[in-house]
Backbone as a ProteinNet text record, in pm:
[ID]
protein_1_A
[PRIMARY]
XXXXXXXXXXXXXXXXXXXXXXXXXXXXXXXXXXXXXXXXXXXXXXXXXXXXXXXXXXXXXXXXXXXXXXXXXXXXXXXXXXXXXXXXXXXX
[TERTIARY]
82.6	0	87.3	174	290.8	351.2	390.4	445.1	321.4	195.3	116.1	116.8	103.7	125.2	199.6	323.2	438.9	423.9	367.9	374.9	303.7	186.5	119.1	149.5	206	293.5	358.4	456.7	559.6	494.4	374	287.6	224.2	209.1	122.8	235.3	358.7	469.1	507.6	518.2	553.7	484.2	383.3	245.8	247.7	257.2	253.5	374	485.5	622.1	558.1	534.4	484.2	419.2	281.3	189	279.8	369.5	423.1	489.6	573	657.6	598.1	446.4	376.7	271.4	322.3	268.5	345.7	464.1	584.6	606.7	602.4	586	483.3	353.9	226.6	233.8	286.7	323.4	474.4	539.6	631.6	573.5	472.8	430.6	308.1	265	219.9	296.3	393	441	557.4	573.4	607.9	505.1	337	240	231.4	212.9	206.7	282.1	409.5	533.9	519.6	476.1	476.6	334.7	214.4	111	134.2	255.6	315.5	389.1	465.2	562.6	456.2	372.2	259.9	183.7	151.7	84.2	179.9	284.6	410.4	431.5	432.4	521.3	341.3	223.4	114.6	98.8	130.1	109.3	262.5	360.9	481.4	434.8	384.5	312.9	246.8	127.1	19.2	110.3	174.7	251.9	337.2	381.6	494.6	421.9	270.6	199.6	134.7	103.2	41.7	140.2	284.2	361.6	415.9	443.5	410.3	321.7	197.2	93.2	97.8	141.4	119.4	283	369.9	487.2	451.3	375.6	352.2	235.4	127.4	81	141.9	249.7	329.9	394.7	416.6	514.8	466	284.7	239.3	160.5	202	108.6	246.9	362.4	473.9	481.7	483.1	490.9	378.6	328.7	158.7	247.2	303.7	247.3	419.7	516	593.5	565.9	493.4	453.3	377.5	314.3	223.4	338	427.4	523	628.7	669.1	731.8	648	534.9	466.7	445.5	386.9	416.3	589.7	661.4	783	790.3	756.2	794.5	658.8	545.3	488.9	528.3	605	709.9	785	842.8	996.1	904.4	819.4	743.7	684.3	669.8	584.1	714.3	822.4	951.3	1023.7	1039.8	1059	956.3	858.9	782.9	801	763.7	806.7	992.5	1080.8	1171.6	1182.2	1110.3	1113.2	993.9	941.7	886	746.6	690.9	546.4	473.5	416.7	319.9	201.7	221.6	74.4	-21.8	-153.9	-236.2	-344.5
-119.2	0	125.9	101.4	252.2	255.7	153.4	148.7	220.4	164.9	227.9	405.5	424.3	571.8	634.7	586.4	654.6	661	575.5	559.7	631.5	702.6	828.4	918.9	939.6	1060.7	1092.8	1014.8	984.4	1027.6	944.9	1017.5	1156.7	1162.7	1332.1	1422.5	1399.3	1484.6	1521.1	1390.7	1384.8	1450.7	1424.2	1465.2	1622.5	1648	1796.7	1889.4	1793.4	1867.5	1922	1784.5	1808.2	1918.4	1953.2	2056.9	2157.8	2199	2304.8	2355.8	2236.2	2241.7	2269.6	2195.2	2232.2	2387.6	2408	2582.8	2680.3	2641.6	2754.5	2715.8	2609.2	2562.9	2650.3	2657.1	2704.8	2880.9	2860.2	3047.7	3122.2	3026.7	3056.2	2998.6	2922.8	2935.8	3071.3	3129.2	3184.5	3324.2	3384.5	3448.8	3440.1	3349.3	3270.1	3325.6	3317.3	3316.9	3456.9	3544.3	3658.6	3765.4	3701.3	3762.4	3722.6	3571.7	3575.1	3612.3	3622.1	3721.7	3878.8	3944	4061.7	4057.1	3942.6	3930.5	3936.5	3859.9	3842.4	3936.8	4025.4	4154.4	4254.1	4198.2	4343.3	4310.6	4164.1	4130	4122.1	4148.9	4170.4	4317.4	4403.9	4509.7	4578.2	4518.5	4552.8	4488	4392.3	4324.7	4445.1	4480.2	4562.9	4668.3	4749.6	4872.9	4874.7	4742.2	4717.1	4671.3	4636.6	4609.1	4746.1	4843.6	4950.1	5031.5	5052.1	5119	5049.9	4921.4	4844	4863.7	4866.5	4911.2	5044	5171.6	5284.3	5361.9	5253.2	5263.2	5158.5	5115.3	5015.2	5113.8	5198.2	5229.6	5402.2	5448.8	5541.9	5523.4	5370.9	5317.2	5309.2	5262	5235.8	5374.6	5473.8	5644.3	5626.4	5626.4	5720.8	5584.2	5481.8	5372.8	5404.1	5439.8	5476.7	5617.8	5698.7	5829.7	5814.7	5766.9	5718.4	5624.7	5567.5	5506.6	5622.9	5714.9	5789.7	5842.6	5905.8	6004.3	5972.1	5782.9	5713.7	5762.9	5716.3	5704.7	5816	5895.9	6059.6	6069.8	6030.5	6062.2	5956.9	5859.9	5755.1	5830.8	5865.8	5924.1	6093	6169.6	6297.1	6202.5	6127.9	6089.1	6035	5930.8	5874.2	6014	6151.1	6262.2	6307.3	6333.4	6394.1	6313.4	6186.7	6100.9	6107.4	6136.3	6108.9	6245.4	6363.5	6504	6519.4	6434	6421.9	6343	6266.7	6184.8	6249.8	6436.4	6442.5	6428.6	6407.4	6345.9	6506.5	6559.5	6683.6	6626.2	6721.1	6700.1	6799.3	6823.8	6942.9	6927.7
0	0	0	103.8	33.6	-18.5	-96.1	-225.9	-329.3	-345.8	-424.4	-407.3	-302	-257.8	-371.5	-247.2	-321.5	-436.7	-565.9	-666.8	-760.1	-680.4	-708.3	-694	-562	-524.3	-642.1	-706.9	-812.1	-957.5	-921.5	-1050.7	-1119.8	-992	-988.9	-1000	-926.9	-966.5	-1064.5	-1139.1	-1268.5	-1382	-1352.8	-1431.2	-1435.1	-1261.8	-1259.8	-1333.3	-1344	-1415.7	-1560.5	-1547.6	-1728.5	-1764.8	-1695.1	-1701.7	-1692.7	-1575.3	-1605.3	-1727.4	-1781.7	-1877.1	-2007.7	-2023.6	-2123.9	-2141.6	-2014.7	-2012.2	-2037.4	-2018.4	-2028.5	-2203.5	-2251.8	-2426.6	-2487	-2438.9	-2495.8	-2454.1	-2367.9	-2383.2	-2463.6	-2466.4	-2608.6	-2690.6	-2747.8	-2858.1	-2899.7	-2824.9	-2786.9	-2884.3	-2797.5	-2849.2	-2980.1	-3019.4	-3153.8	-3240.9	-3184.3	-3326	-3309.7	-3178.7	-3204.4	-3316.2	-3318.4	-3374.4	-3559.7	-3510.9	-3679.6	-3751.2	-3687.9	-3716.7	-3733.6	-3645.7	-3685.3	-3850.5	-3850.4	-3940.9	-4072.3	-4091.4	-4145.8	-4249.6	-4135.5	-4150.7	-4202.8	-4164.6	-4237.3	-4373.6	-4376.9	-4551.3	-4617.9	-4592.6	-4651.8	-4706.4	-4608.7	-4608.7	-4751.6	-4725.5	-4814.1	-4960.3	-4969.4	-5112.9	-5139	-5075	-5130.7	-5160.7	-5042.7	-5124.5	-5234.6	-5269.1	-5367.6	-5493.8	-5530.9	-5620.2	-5613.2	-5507.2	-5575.6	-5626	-5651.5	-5675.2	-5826.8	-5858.9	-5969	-6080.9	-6009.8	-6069.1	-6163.2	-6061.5	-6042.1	-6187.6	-6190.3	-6245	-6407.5	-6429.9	-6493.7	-6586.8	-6511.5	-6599.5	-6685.6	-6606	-6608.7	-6740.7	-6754.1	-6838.7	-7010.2	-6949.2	-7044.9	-7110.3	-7077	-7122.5	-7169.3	-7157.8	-7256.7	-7361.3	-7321.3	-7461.7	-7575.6	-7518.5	-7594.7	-7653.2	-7602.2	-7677.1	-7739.8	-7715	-7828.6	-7943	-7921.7	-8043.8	-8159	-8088.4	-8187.1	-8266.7	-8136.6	-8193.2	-8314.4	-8302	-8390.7	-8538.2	-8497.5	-8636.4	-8672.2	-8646.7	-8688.2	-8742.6	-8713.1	-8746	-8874.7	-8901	-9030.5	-9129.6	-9051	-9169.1	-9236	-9178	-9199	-9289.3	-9304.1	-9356.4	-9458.1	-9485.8	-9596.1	-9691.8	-9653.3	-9694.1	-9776	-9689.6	-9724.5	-9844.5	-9841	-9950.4	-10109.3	-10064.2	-10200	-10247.5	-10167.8	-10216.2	-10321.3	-10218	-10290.8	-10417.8	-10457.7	-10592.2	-10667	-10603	-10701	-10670.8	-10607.4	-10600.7	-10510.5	-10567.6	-10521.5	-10431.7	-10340.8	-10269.1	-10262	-10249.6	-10274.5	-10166
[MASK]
++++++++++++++++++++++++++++++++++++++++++++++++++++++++++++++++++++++++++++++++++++++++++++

């Protein structure tokens, strides 16, 4: 019978280590998720600013591609005007 005791005694100790040990685990995990829910929210927030600036540079890109192209062609149609005038060809 005190052997059984003891053997609870032994148990509950043990048991109780554990609990502690698994509380001091669950509160560093704890702050583990807090940190990487920060981390989270920062590299979300740096996407969005780095796609609205993408965005924002992208369509920047695409108004002067656009209005060089006009300007190209305005310029090959000058040189096509200038060529035929030079071989002669009147326009009215």
């Amino acid at each position: 019978m005190v052997n059984e005791i003891r053997d609870h005694r032994d148990a509950i100790a043990t048991l109780e280590s554990s609990i502690s040990d698994n509380e001091d685990i669950l509160a560093n995990a704890k702050i583990d998720l807090a940190q990487a829910e920060h981390d989270y929210a920062e590299t979300v927030k740096a996407i969005e600013t780095g796609t609205a600036q993408r965005e924002g540079e992208h369509s920047t890109w695409a108004d002067e591609d656009y209005q060089s192209s006009i300007e190209i062609a305005t310029l090959e149609e000058g040189v096509k005007l200038i060529q035929h005038m030079i071989h002669g060809v009147a326009f009215s």
